[in-house]
N, C-alpha and C positions, 0 to 999 in steps of 0.2 A: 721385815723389810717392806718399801713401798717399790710396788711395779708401777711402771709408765711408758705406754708403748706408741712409736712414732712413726709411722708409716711415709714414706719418698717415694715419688718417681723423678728419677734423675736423667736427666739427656744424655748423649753421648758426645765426644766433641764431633766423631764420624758416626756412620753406621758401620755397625758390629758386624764382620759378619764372620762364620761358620763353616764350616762343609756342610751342615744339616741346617743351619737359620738366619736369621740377619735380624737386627732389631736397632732402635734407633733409640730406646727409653730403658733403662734400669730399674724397676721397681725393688725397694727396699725397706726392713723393716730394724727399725735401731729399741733395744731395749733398757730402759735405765730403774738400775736396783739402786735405794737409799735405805743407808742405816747410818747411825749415830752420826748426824751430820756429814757422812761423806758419800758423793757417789758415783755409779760403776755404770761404763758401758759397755755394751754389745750389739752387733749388726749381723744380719743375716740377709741374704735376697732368693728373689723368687729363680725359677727355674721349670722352664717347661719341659726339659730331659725329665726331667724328674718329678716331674706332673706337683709343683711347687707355686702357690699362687701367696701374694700380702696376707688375703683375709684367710686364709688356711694356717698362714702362720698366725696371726693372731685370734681366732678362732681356737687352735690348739692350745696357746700359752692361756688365755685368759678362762680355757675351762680347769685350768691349775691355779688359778689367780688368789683363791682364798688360804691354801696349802702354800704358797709363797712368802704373800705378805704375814704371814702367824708363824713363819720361818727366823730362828736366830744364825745369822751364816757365823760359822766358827771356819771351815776351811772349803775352797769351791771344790774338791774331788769329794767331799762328804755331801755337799749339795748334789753338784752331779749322780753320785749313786739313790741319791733320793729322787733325784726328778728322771734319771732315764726308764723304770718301770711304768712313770708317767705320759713319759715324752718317747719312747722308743721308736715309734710311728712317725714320727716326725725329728727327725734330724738335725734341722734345717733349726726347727724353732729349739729344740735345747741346744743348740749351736748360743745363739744368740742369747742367753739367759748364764750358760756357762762364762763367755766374755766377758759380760758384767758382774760375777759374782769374781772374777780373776781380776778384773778390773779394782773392784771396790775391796776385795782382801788387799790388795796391794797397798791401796790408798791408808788401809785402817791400819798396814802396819808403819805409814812412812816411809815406803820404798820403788822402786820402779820394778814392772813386772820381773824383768830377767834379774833384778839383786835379789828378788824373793827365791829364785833359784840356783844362785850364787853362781852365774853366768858370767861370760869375761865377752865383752861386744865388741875387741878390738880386731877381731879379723872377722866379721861378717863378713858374709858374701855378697855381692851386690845383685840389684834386680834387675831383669830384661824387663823391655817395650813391646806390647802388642801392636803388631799388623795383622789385620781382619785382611779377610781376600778381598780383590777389590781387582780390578782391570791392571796388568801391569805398572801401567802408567802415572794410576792413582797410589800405588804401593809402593811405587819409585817417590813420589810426591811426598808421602808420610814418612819418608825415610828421611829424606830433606828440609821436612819441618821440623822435625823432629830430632836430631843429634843424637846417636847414644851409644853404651860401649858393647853393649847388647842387645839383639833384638828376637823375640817370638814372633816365627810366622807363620801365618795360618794357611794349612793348606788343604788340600780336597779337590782337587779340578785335574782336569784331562791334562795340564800345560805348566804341571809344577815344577819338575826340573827345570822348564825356560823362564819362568818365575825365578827359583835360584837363581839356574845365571846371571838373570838381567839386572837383580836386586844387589849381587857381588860386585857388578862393577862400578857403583854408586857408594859401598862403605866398605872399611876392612872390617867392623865389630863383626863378632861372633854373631852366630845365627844360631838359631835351634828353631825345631820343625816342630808344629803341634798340628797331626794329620786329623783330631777328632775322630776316631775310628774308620776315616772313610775310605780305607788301601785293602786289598788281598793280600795273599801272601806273593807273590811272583811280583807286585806291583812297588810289597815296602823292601822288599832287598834289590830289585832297582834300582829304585830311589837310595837308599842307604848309601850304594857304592857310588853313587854321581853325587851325591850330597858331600860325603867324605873330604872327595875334591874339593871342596867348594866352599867349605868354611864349617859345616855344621857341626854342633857338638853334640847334640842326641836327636833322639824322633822319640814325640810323645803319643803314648795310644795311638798307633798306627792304624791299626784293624779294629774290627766291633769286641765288643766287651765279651761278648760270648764266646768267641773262635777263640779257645784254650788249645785246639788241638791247631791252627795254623800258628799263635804267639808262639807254641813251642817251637816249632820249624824256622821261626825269622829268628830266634831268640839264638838259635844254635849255629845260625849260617851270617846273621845282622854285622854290614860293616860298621854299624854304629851301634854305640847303646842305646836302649830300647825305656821309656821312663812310664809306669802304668800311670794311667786317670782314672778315665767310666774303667777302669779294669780294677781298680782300690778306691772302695769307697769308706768302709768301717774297719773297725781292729780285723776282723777273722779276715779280710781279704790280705793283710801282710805276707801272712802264709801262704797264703795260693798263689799270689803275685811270684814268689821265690820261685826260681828256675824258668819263667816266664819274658820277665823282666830284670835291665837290671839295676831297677831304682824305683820309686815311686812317688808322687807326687800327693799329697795330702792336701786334700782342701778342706777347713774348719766346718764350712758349712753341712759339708757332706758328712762327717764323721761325728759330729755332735760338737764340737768345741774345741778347747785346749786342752784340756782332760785327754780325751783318748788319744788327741794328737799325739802327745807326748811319750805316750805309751806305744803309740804305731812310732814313733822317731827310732826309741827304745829298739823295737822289736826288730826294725828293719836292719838299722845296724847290726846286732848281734846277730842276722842273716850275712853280711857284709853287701850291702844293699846299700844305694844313695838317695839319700832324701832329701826332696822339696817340700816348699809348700806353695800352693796356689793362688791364685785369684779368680774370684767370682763375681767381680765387678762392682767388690766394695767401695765405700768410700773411705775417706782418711780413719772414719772408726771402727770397721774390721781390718781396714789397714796397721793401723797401729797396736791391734792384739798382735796382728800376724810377724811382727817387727822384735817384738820379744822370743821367739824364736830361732832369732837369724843364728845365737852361736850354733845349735845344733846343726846347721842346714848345709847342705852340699849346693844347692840352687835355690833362689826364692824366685818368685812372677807373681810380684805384690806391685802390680802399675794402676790397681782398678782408678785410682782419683786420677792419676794420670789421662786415663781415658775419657773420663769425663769432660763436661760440659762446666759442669758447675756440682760443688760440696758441699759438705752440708758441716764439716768439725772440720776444726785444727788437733795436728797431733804433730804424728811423724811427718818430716820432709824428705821428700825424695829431690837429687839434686845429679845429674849425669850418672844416674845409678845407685849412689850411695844414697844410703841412709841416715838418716839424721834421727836421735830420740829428741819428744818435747820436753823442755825443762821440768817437767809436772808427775808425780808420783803417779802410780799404778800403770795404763796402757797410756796415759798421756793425753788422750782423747777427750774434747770439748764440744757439745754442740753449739755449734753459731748462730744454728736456725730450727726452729722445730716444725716447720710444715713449710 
């Protein structure tokens, strides 16, 4: 195979913000594998949770760079176990390497990622809209620009239940809370029962990733369900998450790809556990792996291009939530631009 690696920093159309950060730029890194005239992509981005920078990812791939290209890919889960003893230290970048080789199977056999899995995409789920905290005012605002039939809100501040409220009387769509760990325990079952009222359908990673022994106390008293993140990052955390939470959200980057994703869907289910998957402020080509997914999903929060400023492929359209596949074999995914 031939590797080619493409490094973005991408704008936001607002500033992002957090309970822990705000950033106003995406930096991102898109990977493209080629064999027998066809080829594959994958995208990965940076993360400073998770002490994640561009040249770190590509640093890590390109010191595997000669073991790749002298590589014949027969199936991506047989790659994958070839490159995670490689890549196990980094995530992030066999995230991005996995997409592509799922990508480009796809293409070689003539099919689109989910017929490769003999997936049925007519009742996908649809995806929420992120609101970054912002001044009431300005969160009121983006609700307004914005139209949708659901929406992610961000939250972490002293004045979030008046946040709910204010934000309720402005749309009926569903809401769901994404607190980034930043609530105690007396703080997230609070919030939980004035939320209930109010439209919400879960709270994600309420509390810090460590307090396993407060998750258990909201998990047990929580008028909402409760959806792990920083709390599930790889396969072994499906298991810890169980009795904790009562679903969990999976993000590609974190976990290494579609490969193990697949496998935490698997797992979570036979827990009877409900699963998402996330965004990590992809563009349209981590977007469009993550799209191939939707029949398994209970929830997706795939808006990264949404969010943005400006894109770098064509693939999947998102259109009042729904999904749209691109006409085009394997994830769909086109670059339009390479720098």
């Amino acid at each position: 195979m031939e590797l080619t690696l493409y490094p973005f920093e991408l704008k936001f159309r607002h500033t992002f913000t957090i309970s822990r950060k705000s950033k106003d730029v995406q930096p991102l890194l898109v990977a493209r594998l080629t064999q027998n005239g066809f080829s594959g992509l994958g995208e990965t981005a940076d993360n400073s949770y998770y002490n994640i920078t561009v040249p770190m990812l590509m640093d890590a791939i390109n010191a595997h760079r000669t073991f790749i290209e002298n590589y014949t890919l027969d199936t991506p889960e047989a790659f994958w176990d070839e490159m995670f003893p490689r890549l196990k230290n980094n995530m992030f970048a066999l995230c991005a390497i996995d997409l592509a080789a799922h990508d480009l199977y796809a293409q070689q056999l003539g099919k689109k990622l989910y017929e490769v899995w003999h997936l049925d995409p007519s009742d996908n789920p649809m995806t929420d809209y992120t609101i970054g905290i912002d001044t009431v005012g300005h969160m009121v605002k983006k609700l307004q620009e914005f139209p949708w039939p659901i929406y992610k809100i961000k939250l972490g501040t002293k004045d979030d239940i008046a946040i709910i409220r204010e934000l309720r009387k402005h749309t009926s769509a569903v809401f769901r809370v994404d607190a980034n760990c930043a609530w105690g325990v007396d703080e997230t079952l609070r919030n939980a029962e004035a939320f209930r009222e109010l439209g919400v359908e879960f709270i994600e990673q309420p509390m810090p990733a460590a307090d396993w022994d407060g998750m258990k106390k909201v998990f047990e008293k929580s008028a909402l369900p409760l959806i792990a993140d920083e709390s599930c990052i790889v396969e072994q955390d499906v298991a810890r998450c169980h009795g904790y939470f009562h679903g969990i959200n999976i993000k590609l980057t974190k976990c290494g790809g579609i490969t193990p994703a697949r496998r935490m869907i698997l797992e979570a289910k036979q827990r009877g556990m409900k699963v998402m998957t996330g965004s990590m402020n992809e563009s349209t080509v981590g977007t469009s792996a993550v799209a191939h997914l939707l029949p398994y999903l209970d929830f997706v929060d795939m808006d990264g291009p949404l969010l943005l400023a400006e894109d770098i492929a064509s693939g999947v359209r998102i259109e009042n939530g729904v999904i749209h596949y691109a006409d085009r074999n394997g994830t769909g995914a086109v670059l339009t631009r390479t720098s």
